[in-house]
C-alpha positions as a Markdown table, in Angstrom:
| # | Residue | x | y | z |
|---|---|---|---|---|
| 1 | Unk | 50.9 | 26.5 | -74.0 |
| 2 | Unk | 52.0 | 29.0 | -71.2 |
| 3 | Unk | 49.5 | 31.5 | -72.8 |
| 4 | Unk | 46.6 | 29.0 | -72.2 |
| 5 | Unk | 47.9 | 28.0 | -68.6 |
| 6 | Unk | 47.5 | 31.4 | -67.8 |
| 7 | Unk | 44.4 | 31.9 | -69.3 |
| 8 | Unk | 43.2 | 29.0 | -67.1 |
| 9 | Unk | 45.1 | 30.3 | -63.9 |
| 10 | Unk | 43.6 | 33.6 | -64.5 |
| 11 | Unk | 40.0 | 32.5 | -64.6 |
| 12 | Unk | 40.3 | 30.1 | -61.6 |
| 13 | Unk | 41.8 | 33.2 | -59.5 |
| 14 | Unk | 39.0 | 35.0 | -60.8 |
| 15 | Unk | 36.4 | 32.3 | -59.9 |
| 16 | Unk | 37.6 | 31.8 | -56.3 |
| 17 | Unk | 37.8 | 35.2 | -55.5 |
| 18 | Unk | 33.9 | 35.9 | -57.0 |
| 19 | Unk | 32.3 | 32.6 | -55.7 |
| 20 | Unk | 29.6 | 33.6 | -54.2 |
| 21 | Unk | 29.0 | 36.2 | -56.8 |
| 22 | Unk | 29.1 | 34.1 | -59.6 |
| 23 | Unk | 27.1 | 31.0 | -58.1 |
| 24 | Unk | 24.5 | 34.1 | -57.3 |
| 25 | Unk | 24.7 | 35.1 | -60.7 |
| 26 | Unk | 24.2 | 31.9 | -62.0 |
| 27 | Unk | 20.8 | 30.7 | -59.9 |
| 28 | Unk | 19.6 | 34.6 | -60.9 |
| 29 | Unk | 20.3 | 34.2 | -64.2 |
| 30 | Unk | 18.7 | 30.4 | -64.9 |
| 31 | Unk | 15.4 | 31.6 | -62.7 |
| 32 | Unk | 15.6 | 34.9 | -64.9 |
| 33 | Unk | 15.6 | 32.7 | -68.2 |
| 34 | Unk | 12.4 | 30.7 | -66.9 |
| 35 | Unk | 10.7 | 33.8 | -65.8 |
| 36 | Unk | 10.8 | 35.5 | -68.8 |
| 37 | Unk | 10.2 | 32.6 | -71.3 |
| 38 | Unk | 6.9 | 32.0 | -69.3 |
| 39 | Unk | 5.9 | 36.1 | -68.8 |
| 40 | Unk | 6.3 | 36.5 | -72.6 |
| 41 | Unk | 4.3 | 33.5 | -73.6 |
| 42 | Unk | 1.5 | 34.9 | -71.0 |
| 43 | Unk | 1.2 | 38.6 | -71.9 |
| 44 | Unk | 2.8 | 38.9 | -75.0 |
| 45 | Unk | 1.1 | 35.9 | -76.5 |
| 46 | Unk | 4.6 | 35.4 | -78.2 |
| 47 | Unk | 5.7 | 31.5 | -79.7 |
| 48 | Unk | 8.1 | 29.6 | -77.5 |
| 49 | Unk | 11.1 | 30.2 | -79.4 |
| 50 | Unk | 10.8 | 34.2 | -79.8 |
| 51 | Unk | 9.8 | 34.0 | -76.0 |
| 52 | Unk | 13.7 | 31.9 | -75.4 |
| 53 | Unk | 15.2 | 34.0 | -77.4 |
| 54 | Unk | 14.4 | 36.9 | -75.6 |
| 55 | Unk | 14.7 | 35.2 | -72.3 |
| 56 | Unk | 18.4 | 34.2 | -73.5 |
| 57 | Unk | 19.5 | 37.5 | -74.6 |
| 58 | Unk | 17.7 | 40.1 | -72.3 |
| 59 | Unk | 19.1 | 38.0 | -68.8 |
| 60 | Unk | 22.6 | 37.9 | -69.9 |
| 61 | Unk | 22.6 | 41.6 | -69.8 |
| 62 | Unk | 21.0 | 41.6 | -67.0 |
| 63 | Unk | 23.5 | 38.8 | -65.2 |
| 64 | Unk | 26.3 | 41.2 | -66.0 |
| 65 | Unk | 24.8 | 43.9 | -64.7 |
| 66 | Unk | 23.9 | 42.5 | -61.5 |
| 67 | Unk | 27.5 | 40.6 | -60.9 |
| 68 | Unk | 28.6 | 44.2 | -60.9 |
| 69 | Unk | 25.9 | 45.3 | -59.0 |
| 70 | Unk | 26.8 | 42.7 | -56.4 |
| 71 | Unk | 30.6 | 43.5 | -56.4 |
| 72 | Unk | 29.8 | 46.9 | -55.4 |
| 73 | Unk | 27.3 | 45.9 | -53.1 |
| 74 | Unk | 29.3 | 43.6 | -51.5 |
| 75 | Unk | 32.4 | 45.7 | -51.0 |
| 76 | Unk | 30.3 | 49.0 | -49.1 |
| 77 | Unk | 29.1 | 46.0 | -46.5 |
């Protein structure tokens, strides 16, 4: 129990220290997801579900990548 309390106390420290960041992450990542479902459908000519799959997968690198993008970012400003 004091393990999961911690667990929980640990994220929320983590969430209100990176608000911004995540919530920046978040809106990226959600228009990232509809972006790339609809470019793959266009120019690849791919079916729906290859084009989410990709769109899933391919972003959530890319959400990690820019959270720590914007971390540094944030912290030379």
């Amino acid at each position: 129990m004091e393990l999961t309390k911690g667990i929980f106390k640990a994220a929320e420290d983590v969430f209100r220290n990176n608000k911004g960041s995540i919530l920046r992450t978040i809106v990226y990542t959600i228009g990232h997801f509809a972006i790339a479902i609809t470019v793959l459908m266009l120019v690849a000519d791919v079916s729906f579900l290859i084009a989410l799959t990709d769109a899933i997968v391919e972003p959530l690198a890319n959400a990690v990548w820019y959270f720590i993008l914007d971390k540094w970012w944030a912290s030379r400003s």
